[in-house]
N, C-alpha and C positions, 0 to 999 in steps of 0.2 A: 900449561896444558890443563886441558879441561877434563875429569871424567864424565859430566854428564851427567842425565837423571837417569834414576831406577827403571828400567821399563818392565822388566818380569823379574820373580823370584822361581826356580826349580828346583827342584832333586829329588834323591833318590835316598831311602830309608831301609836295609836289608836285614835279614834274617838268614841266616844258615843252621843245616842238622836239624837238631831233636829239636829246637825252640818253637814255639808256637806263631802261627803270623802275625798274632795280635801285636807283638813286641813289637814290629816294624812299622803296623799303625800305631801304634799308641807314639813312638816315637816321630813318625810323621806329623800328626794330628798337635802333639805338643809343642813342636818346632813350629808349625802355621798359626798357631794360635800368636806364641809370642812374636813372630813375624809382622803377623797383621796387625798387634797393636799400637806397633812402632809404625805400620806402613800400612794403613785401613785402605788407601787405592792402588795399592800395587799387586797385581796378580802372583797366586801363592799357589804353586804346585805341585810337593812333594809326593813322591808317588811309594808305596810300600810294597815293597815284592819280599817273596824268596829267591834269595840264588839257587840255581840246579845244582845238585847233585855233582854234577860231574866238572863245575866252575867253583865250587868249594871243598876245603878239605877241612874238616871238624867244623866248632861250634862256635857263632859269631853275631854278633850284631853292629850295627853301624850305620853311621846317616852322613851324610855330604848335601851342602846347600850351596847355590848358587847365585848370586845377583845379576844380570845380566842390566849394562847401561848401554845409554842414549849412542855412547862413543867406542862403543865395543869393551869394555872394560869388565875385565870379569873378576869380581873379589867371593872369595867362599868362604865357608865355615864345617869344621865336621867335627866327630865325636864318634870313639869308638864304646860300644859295651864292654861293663865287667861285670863280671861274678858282685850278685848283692845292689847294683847300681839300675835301679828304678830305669825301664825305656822312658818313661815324661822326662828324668833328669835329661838323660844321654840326647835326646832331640832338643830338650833350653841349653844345654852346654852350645852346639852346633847352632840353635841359632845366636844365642848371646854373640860367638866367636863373630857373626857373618853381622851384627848388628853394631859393633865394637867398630870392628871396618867401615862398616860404611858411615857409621859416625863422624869419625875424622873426618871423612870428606877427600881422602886422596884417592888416586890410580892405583894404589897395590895393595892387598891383604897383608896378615900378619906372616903370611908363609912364602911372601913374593921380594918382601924387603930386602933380605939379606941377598938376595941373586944379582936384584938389580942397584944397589948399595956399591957392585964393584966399578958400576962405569959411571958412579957419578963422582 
């Protein structure tokens, strides 16, 4: 089997509570950058919000990235915040993760292995 080539990159970079939105861009923004320069034609679209209020409880940040291929194959990468940990790092953590993947070259991420490991 074949996965296919890259056709889009996506996701989604959040902020919750008292944190400020920039945290969400700036993690956005860092994760596209290292994105693009592994993959200068492939569309890059990480979008930075807040969660509401009433879809979060306390104080959070976090990014999730997506590759979508030619053959429906979806490999990702994510990173959560901590206390002290730079948003530029937390958005290169998440994309290194989704860059790692799609390096090898296979059908599953590092967090798909172990599920489908059982039926081979």
């Amino acid at each position: 089997m074949d996965r296919g080539d890259i056709r889009r990159i996506h996701g989604t970079a959040f902020v919750a509570g008292k944190l400020p939105d920039k945290v969400s861009k700036n993690m956005a923004d860092s994760a596209t950058r290292l994105i693009k320069s592994a993959y200068p034609d492939i569309a890059v679209d990480i979008k930075a919000i807040r969660e509401p209020p009433n879809r979060a409880e306390g104080i959070g940040t976090g990014i999730m990235i997506v590759a979508e291929t030619s053959n429906g194959c979806l490999l990702s990468g994510s990173a959560l915040g901590e206390r002290g940990v730079p948003a530029e790092k937390v958005g290169e953590t998440a994309a290194e993760a989704l860059l790692k993947d799609l390096r090898h070259g296979g059908m599953f991420d590092h967090a798909d292995f172990d599920q489908f490991y059982t039926f081979f």
